[in-house]
C-alpha positions in Angstrom: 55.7 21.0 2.7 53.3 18.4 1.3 51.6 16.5 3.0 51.0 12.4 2.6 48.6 10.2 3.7 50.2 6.5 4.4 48.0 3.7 4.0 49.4 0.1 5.0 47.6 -3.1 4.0 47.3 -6.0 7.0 47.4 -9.5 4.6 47.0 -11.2 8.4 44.1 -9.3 10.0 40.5 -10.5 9.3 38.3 -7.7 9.3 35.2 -7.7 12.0 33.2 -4.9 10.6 32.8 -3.1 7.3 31.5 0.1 6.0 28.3 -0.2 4.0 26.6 2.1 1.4 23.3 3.4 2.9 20.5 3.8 0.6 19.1 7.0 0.3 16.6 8.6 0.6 14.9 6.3 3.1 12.8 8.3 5.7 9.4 6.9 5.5 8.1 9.9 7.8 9.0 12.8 5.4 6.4 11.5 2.8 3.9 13.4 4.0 5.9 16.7 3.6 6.9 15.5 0.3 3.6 14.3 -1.3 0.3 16.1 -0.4 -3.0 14.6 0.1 -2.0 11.8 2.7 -4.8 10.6 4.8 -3.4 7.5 5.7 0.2 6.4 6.2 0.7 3.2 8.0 3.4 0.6 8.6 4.1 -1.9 11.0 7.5 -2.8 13.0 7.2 -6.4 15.3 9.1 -4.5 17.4 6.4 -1.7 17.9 3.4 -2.3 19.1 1.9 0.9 18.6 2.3 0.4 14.7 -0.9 -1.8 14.7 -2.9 1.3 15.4 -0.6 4.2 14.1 -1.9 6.3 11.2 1.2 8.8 10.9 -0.6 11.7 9.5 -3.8 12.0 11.7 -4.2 12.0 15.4 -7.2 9.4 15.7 -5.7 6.1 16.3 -6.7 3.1 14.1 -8.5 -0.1 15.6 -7.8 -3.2 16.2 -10.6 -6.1 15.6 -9.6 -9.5 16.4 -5.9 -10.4 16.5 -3.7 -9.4 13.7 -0.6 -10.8 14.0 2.9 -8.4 14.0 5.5 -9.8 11.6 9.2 -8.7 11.3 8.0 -4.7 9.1 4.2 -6.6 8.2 1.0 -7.5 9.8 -0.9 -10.3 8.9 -4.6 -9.6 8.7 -8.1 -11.9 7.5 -11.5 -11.4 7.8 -11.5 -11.7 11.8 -8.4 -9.7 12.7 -7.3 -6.6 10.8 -7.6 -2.8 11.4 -10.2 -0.4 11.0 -8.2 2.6 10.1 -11.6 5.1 11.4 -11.4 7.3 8.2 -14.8 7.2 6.7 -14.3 6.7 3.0 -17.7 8.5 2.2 -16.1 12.0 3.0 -14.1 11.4 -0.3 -17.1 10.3 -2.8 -16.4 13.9 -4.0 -12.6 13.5 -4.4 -10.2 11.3 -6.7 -7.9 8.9 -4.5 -5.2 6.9 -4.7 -4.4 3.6 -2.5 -1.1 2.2 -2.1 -0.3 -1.0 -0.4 3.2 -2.6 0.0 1.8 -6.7 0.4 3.4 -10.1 -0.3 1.8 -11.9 -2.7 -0.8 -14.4 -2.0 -0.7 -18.2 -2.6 -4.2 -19.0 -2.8 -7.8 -17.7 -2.6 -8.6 -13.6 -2.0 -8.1 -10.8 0.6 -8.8 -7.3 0.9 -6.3 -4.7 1.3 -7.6 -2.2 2.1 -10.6 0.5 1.6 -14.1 -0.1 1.3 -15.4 -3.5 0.1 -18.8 -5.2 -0.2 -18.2 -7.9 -2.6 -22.0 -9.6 -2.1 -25.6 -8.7 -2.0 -25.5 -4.9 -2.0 -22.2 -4.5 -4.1 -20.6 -1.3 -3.1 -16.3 -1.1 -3.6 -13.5 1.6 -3.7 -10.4 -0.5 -2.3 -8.1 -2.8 -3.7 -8.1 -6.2 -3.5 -5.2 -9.5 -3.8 -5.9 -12.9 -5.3 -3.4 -15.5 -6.3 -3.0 -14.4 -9.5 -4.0 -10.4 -9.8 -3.8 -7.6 -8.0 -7.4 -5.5 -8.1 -8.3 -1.7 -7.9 -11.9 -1.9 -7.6 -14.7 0.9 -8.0 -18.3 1.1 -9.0 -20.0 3.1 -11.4 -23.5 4.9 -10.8 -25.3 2.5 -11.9 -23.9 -0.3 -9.4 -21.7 -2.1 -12.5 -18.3 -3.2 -11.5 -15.4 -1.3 -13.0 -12.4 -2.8 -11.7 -8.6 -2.7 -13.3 -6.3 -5.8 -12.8 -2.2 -6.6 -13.2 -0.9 -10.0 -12.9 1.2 -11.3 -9.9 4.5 -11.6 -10.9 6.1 -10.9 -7.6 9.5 -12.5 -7.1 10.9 -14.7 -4.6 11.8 -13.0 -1.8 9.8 -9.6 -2.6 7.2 -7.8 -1.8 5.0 -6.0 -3.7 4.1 -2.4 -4.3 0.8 -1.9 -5.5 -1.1 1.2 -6.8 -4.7 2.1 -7.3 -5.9 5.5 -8.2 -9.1 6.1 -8.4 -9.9 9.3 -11.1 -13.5 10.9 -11.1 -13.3 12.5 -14.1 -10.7 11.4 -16.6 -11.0 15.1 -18.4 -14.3 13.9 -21.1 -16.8 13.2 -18.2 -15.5 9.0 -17.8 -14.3 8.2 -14.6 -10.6 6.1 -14.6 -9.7 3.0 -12.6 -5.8 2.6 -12.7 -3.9 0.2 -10.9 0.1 -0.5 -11.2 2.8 -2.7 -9.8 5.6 -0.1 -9.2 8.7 -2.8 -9.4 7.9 -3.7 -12.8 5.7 -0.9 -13.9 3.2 -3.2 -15.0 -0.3 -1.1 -15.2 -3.3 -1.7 -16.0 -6.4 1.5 -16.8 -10.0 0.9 -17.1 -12.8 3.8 -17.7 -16.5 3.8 -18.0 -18.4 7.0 -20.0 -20.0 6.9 -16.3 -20.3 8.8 -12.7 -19.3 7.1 -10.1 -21.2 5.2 -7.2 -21.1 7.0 -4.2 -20.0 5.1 -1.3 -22.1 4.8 2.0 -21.1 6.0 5.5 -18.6 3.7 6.3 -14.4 3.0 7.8 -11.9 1.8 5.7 -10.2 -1.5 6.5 -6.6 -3.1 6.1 -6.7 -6.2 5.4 -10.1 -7.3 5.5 -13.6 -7.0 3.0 -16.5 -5.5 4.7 -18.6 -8.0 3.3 -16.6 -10.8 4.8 -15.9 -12.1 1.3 -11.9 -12.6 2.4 -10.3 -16.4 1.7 -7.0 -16.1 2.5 -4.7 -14.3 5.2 -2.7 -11.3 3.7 0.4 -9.9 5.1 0.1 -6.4 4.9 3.6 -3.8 5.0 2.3 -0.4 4.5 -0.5 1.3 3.1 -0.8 4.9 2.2 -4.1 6.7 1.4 -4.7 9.9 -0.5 -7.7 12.4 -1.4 -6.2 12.6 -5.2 -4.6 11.2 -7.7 -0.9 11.0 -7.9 1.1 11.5 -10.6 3.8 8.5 -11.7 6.3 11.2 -10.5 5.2 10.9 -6.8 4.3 7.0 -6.8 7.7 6.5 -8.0 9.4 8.4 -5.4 6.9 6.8 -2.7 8.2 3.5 -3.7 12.3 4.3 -3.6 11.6 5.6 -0.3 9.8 2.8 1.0 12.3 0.4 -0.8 15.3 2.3 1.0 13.6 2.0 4.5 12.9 -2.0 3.9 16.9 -2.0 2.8 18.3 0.5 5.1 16.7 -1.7 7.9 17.5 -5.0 6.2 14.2 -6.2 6.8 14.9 -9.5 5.1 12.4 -8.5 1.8 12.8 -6.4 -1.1 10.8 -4.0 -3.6 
């Protein structure tokens, strides 16, 4: 005998609740397994507390200095309150990296983002950096000139942006590479010197903040990811549809 299925539409009943398609793949804590070389993964939930100092893939808590402020999946950081991740970035002068930070775009003046950055006197940068108007991976060469690689803000109502900075030693004919990209739009920007590059001095990345105080503007900061090498456009752009699936999956009220 064969079977049916009878289905019987209701023109009088008003539906309550509704099936939805859920984004995938949108688990924010398999990155690590997925893409090696994470040093620093960290996000922030208003409802977690613990997020301002959580670095998922190390042990050694992050610090808190002055009073960010938790925002619904953000934290908004200046130059008094933001987060010493503890990860001295001079253990890496020896390594390529890459930076990632998932920010909404500014509306006026500077902020750092994160990594190491003395913007006065004594110039010495790896980080990246947000204006108004451009995003910034900065880095030095060995002879203390700026290299620095910039993509305009074009960030959309509504959005928030991922950013990408990767920071290549030796671009395979001795010049060291300063990329940085907007993953939404793949704008990208590469910069190289026929240089070394400066070593960095003993000192702990920050989110959100300069270490030379040179900040202007508050920056609300979503999630930053650090690695000890480049990444290939291959692994940013899964990075990113993760991240975007989480922010969706959890209707976080922002988009990538």
């Amino acid at each position: 005998m064969t079977a049916y299925t009878r289905v019987t539409l209701n023109p009088y009943m008003t539906a309550t609740r509704y099936l939805r398609k859920l984004p995938y793949p949108n688990d924010i804590t398999e990155i690590p397994s997925l893409v090696s070389g994470l040093i620093i993964q960290a996000d922030y939930d208003v409802n977690d507390p613990d997020s301002l100092t959580r670095n998922r893939v190390s042990d050694t808590a992050m610090t808190v200095v002055g009073a960010p402020e938790l925002v619904t999946y953000g934290v908004v950081c200046d130059e008094q309150n933001y987060i010493d991740t503890n990860i001295d970035i001079s253990a890496y002068n020896a390594d390529d990296m890459s930076m990632i930070v998932i920010s909404d775009r500014l509306t006026a003046g500077q902020a750092g983002l994160v990594g190491h950055l003395v913007l006065t006197g004594t110039q010495r940068y790896r980080g990246v950096l947000a204006a108004a108007d451009k995003w910034t991976a900065k880095w030095l060469t060995s002879a203390i000139v700026n290299q620095e690689a910039t993509v305009a803000v074009s960030t959309p109502e509504g959005y928030s942006e991922f950013v990408a900075a990767r920071f290549i030693r030796n671009a395979g004919d001795g010049s060291m590479m300063t990329k940085v990209r907007t993953q939404r739009n793949l704008a990208e920007f590469t910069r190289t010197a026929a240089a070394t590059p400066a070593n960095m001095p003993s000192a702990t990345m920050k989110i959100g903040a300069t270490a030379s105080g040179s900040g202007t503007s508050a920056a609300t900061v979503r999630a930053v990811l650090v690695f000890n090498r480049a990444l290939s456009d291959e692994e940013m752009a899964l990075i990113y549809q993760i991240y975007a699936n989480y922010y969706e999956y959890h209707e976080a009220g922002f988009s990538l």
